[in-house]
N, C-alpha and C positions, 0 to 999 in steps of 0.2 A: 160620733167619731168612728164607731163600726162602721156604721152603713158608708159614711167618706171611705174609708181605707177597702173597704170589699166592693165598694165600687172601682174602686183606682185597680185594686188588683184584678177584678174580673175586665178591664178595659185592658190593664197590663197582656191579661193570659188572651184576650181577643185580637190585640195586633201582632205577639207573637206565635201564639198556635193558629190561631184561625187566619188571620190574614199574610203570615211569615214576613211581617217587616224585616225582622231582623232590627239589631239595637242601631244600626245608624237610619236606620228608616223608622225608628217609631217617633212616632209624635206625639212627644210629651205634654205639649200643650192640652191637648187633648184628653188624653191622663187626668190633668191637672182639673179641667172641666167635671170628668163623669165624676171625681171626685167631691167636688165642690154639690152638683148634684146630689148624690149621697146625702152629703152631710147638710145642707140647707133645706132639698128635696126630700127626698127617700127617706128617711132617719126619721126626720120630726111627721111627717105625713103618716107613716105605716108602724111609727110607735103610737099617737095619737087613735090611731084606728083601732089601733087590738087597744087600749083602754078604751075606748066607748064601747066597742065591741061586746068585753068584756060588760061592761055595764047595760048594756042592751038583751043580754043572752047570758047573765052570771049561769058562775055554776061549771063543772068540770066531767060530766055526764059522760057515755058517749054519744043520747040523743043531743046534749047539749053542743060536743064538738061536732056533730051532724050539721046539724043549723050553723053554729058559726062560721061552717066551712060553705053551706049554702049559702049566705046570705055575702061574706067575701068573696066567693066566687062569683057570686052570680048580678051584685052592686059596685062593690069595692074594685075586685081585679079590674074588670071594661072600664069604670073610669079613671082609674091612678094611670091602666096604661095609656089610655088616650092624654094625659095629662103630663106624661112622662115624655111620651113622642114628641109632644108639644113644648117643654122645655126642653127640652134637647135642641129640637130644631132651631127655638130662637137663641139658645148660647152656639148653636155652630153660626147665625150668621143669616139665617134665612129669613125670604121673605115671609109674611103671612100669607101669600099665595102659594111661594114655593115647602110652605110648611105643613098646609093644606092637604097639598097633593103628594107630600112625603108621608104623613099622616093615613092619607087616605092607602096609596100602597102600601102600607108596614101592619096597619093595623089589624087585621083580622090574620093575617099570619102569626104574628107576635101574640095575639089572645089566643090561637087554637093550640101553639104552643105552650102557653101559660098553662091551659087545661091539661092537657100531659104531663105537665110537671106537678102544679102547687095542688091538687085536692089530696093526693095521701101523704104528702107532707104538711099541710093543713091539718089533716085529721090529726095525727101524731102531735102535732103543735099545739091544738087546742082541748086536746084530751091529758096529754103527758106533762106539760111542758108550764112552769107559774108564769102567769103575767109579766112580769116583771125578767125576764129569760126570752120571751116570744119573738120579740126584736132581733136578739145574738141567733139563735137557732135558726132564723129562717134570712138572716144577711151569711151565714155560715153557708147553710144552703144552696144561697142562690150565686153564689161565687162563680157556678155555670151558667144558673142564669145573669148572674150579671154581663157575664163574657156574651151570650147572644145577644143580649139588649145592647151594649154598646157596639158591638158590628153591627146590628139592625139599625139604629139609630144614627150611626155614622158613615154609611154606605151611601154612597151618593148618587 
């Protein structure tokens, strides 16, 4: 239910701040989507991950939150966001060619990005933060990043 609502609001803060709809230009529908994503996507996907994670790499260390932040970074992030792009694109409507090639220009900006942001929030996450918390902490967080992902993903 986090991840629904902090996606709905990072798409909220993406068509107001970043694109300046304004409220009779926004599109709710759309809202309604990154939202749905969230909560079916995102939520069950990247809670699921930090428990195996955690089961792959126990342990609260900081060589421990090193590795988990390698092995996320460097496995996890490339393919959830490729994964993300791609539903995205098929709930906007698109084809699997024109998904493709929306895919193919989004994604290595949208990962160089990612690397700028999520490793020391990662680190923090996986050293400070219980299991059971990692989920809220980093849908908190990404409230910005939610806001780029849905301008990236919905820009056409």
């Amino acid at each position: 239910l986090v991840a629904g609502a902090l996606m709905g609001a990072g798409d909220v803060i993406a068509q107001q701040l970043v694109e300046q709809r304004g409220l009779r230009g926004h599109h709710f529908p759309r809202t309604l989507k990154m939202m749905a994503i969230g909560f079916c996507f995102v939520g069950p996907v990247v809670g699921s991950w930090y428990r195996i994670l955690d089961w792959l790499i126990p342990g609260n260390t900081k060589v421990v939150a090193v590795k988990k932040v390698i092995l996320d970074q460097g496995a996890f992030a490339p393919c959830f966001l490729g994964c993300f792009l791609a539903v995205t694109g098929a709930t906007n409507g698109l084809s699997v060619q024109d998904n493709w090639s929306k895919i193919q220009q989004d994604y290595m900006d949208a990962l160089m990005t990612n690397y700028c942001i999520w490793p020391p929030v990662q680190i923090a996450n996986f050293y400070f933060v219980p299991l059971q918390h990692r989920l809220a902490v980093v849908q908190c967080v990404a409230i910005v990043w939610n806001c780029y992902l849905s301008w990236k993903a919905n820009r056409m």
